[in-house]
N, C-alpha and C positions, 0 to 999 in steps of 0.2 A: 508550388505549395498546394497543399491537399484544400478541399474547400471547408472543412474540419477547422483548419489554421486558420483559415480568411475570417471565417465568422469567429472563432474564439479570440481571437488578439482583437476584429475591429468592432467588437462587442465592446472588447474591456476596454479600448480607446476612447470610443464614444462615450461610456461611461465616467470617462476621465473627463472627456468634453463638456460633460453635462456637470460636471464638479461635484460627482460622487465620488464620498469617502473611498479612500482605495481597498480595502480589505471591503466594502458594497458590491465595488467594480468588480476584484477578482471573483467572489462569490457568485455572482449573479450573471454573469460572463459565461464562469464553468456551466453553472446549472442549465442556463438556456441553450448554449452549446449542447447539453446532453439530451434536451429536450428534443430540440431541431433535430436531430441525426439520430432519434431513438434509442441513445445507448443509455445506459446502465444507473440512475440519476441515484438508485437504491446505494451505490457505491461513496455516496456523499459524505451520510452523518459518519459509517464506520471511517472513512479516509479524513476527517477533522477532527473527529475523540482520537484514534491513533498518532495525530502527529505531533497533539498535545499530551500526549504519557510518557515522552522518552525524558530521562532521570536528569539528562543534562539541562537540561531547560528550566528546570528550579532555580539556576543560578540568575534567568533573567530578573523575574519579579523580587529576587533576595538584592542583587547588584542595585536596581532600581531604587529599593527601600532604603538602601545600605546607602548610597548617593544623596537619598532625599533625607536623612536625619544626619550624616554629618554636614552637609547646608545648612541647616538650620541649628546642628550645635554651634557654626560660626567661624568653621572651617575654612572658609572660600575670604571672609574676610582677612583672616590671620595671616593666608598664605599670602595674598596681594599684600598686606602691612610688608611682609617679610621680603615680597620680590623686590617691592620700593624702597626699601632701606638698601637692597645689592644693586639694584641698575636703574635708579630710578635719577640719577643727576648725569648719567649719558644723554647723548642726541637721540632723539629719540625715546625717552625713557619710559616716560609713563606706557608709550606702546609699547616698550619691552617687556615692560613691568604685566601686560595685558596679557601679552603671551606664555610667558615664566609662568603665571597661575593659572593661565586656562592649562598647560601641559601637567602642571600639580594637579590641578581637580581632576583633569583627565585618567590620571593613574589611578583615580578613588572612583569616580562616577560611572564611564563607559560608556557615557552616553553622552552622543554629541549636542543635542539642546539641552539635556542636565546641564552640561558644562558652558554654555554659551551662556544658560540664564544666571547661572550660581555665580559667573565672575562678572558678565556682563552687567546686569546690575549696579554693580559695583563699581566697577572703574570705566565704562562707560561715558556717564557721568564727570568724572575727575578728570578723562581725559576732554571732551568737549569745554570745561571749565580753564583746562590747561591750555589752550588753543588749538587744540587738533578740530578739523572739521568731521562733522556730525559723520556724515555718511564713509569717512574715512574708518571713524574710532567704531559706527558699526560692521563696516564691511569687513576690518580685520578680527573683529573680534567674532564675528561669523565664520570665515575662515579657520578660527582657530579654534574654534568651536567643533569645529568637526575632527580635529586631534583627540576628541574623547572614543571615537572608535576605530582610531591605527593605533594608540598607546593600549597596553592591556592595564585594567581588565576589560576585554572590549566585548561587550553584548553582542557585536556583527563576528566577532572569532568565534563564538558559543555556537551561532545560529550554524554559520557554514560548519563550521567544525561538528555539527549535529548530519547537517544534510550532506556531508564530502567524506563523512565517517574519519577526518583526520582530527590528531592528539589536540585540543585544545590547548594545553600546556605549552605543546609546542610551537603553537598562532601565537602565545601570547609573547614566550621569545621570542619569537621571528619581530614582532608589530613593535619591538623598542627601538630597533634606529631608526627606522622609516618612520617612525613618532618624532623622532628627538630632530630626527633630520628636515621634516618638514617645520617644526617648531623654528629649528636654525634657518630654515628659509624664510620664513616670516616676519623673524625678528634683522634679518639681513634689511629685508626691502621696507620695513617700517622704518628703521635706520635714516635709508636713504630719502624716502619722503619727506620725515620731520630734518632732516638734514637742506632740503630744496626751500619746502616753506618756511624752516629759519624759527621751526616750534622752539620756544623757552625751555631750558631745564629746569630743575629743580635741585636744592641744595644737598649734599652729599650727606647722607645721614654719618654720625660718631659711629666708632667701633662699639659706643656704650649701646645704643641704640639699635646696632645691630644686633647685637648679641640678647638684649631684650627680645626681638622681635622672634627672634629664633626660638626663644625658650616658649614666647608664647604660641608661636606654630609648630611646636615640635609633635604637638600629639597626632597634627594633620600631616607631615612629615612621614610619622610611623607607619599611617596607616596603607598606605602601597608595599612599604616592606616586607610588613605581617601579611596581608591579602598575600602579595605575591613570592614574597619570600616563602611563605607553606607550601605555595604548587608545587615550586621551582625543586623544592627540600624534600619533595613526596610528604608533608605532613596532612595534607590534605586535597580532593579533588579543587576542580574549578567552583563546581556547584557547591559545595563544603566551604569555600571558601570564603563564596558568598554569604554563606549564611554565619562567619565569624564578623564578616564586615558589617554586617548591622547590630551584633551585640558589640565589637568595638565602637562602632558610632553611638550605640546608647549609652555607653559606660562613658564615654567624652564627653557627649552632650549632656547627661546626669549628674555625673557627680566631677567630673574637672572642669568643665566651662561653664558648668550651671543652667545654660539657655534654654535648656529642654526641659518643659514641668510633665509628672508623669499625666496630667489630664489633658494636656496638646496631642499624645498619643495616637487615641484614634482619630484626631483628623490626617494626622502625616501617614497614617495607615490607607485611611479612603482616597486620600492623592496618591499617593502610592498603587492603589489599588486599582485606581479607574487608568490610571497608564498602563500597566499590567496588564488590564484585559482589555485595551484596545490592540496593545501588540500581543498576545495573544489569538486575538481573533484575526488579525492578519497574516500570525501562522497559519489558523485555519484554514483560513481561506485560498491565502497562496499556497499551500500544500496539496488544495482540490486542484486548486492551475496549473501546480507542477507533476502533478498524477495523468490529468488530462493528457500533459503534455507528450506524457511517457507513455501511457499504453495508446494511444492511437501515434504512433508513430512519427510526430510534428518534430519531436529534436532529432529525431535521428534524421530525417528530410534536410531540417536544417545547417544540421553538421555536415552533411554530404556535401551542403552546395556552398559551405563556408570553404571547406576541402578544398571544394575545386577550384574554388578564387585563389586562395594561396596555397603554394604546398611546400612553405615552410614558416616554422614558429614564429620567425620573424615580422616576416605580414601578418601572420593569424595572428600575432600581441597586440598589434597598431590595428587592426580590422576591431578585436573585440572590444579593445582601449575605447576606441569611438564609438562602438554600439554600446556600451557601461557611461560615458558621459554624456550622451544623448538621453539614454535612459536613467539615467539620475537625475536630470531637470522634471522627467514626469512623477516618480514612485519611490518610495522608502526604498533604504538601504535591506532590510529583513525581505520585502518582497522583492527585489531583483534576483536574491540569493535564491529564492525559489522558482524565481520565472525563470530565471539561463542559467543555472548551475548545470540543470539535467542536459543543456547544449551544449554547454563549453565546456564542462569536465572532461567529458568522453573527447573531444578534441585537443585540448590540453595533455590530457594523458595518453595519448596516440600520438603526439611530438614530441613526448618526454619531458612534457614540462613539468613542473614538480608542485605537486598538491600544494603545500606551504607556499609558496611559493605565490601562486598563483589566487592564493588568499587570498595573503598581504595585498598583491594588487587590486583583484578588485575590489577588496576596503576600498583603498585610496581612491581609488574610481570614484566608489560610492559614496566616499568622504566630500569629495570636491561636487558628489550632485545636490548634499546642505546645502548650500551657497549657490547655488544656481538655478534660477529662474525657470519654470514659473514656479514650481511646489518645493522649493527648496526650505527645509524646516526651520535651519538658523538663520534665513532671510527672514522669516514671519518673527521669529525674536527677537531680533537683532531691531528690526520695523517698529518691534512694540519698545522696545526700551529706548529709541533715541527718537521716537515721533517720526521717522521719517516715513516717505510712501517707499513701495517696495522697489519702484523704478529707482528711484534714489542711492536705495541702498544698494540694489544693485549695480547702481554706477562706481559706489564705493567699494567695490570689492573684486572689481576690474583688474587691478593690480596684484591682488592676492592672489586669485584663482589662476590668473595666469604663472607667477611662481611655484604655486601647488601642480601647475602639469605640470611642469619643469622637473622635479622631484618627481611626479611619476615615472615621467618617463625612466629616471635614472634607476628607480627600484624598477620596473618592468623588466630594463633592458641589462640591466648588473645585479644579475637572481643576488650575488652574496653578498649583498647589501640587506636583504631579508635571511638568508641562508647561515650567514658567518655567525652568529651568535650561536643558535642549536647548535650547531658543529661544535663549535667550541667548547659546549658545556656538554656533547657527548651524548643529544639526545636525537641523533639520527643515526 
């Protein structure tokens, strides 16, 4: 490895070490790297204004907004009413009940701590009340938390589908069974835990009451059909899409649930806003680290001597598999995309592995690095909504993360588990 590499990665490690913000790290990593080796530092500002002007990326901060006002028109609530009226007096229930709605919110939000806070919240609480323990009902609901980006609309298809120059459309087919399938793993092994510890059910809600709950979730129902029903119909791009999902969420939260008054407004705009530009500036950043990467030569170095360890797809899946879940314990899911896509793409695509393909996976990779220790995102929410330390919750989602490999590995190693849908509908 060039000495280029040595210092750019153990820059940005240390940095990590030192518990700077990651989009600090990557910044500051690149710069001094170009400083040290006299290259080119003038190539900075024009390489972080460019990789925030491509048209697809409006769909982040609209998806964001579009998440954060149907939250708060009362969305997340309605659809847990509605899971707990269908499987809420099974074994296991209320933790079905957690999952069923974190998978709901996931189809609207796309974002994995959106979706951890918006349900978690929520049934959290009701299940620790129910007798689940603490660090159980966070750790799955952490875990499940990260189904907000393999389900579309997912913010991590947008990103790669920006930097892999592949149909975004077609990530978000792809990302529906390895969504619903990791959902059905989850809700398998919560099953079986409240099944050991002998958790209480809860009484079978009436057909009357169901049918109630329905009508009152049904606006939050819509809203992934319309979002994604337009892509799917060509009515509208993904970024387009976006931007109907936050005037469907104000027309909910307005005038059919009432929750939203129009001078709450600009605060849900300013929370809205300041996430936005921190991911944002994480593109920035990580875009300077993935340019570095590329014009001095560091991934092509890299790819060569991944090469030569395997020389077939099959070790190279299991080789990158475990350099994507090591590297999700350190760094968001948007900056990985930009640190190893420029490595593994060109690798991937030289065994014939299939772009889509090869998405979906690393989502899931970088799904299951939520939830994993130390900088794991939905471990810090999950920590804050049940009081517990992060060791804690960590210990509670022991179970979960190892079901979620489990599933990976199956999408990794059975492409048409990601594949068979597009096919289907004709768009490959």
């Amino acid at each position: 490895m060039s000495m280029t590499a040595v210092v750019l990665f153990g820059l940005f490690f240390l940095l990590l070490f030192l518990n700077m913000p990651i989009a600090v790290a990557l910044g500051l990593s690149t710069a001094a790297t170009l400083l040290i080796f006299d290259l080119p530092i003038q190539s900075l500002p024009s390489t972080m204004f460019s990789s925030l002007t491509k048209f697809t990326l409006l769909a982040i901060p609209f998806f964001f907004l579009a998440g954060l006002i149907l939250e708060k028109a009362g969305i997340s609530r309605r659809l847990i009413h509605l899971a707990q009226t269908l499987t809420g007096h099974y074994t296991g229930g209320l933790a079905i009940v957690s999952v069923v709605a974190a998978t709901f919110f996931a189809a609207i939000s796309g974002s994995g701590p959106a979706t951890m806070a918006a349900v978690g919240s929520i049934i959290i609480p009701a299940m620790v009340k129910a007798g689940y323990r603490s660090d159980m009902s966070g750790g799955l609901l952490a875990t499940a938390g990260g189904i907000g980006i393999i389900l579309p609309p997912s913010i991590a298809y947008i990103v790669y589908g920006v930097i892999a120059e592949v149909s975004i459309g077609e990530l978000f087919i792809a990302g529906i069974i390895p969504g619903l399938l990791m959902a059905l793993a989850l809700i398998i092994t919560s099953y079986f835990i409240a099944k050991k510890e002998k958790i209480p059910t809860i009484p079978k809600a009436s057909n009357k009451e169901i049918w109630a709950a329905f009508k009152d979730a049904i606006w939050g129902l819509l809203a992934p059909i319309i979002i994604l029903g337009g892509i799917y119909t060509g009515i509208f791009t993904p970024t387009e899409s976006a931007v109907v999902a936050v005037f469907y969420g104000l027309f909910v939260g307005i005038f059919i649930y009432k929750e939203i008054q129009i001078k709450k407004l600009p605060a849900i705009l300013l929370e809205s806003a300041k996430t936005t530009s921190m991911i944002m500036l994480i593109i920035a950043s990580a875009s300077t680290f993935a340019w570095l990467i590329t014009v001095e030569g560091i991934a092509t170095d890299v790819a060569e001597a991944l090469m030569s360890v395997a020389d077939n797809k099959f070790t190279m899946l299991l080789i990158i598999t475990i350099i994507l879940l090591i590297a999700g314990m350190f760094v968001d899911a948007i900056s990985a995309f930009y640190i190893f896509l420029p490595i593994f793409l060109p690798i991937t695509m030289a065994m014939g592995i299939d772009p889509v393909h090869f998405g979906i996976l690393m989502t899931l990779n970088l799904a299951i690095g939520l939830v994993t220790p130390p900088v794991g995102l939905d471990l810090f929410v999950a920590s804050g909504l049940t009081g517990l330390s992060l060791k804690q919750i960590s210990i509670g989602v022991i179970p979960f993360v190892l079901v979620a490999i489990v599933v990976l590995l199956l999408v990794t190693y059975i492409p048409a588990i990601s594949l068979w849908l597009p096919e289907l509908l004709n768009m490959r």
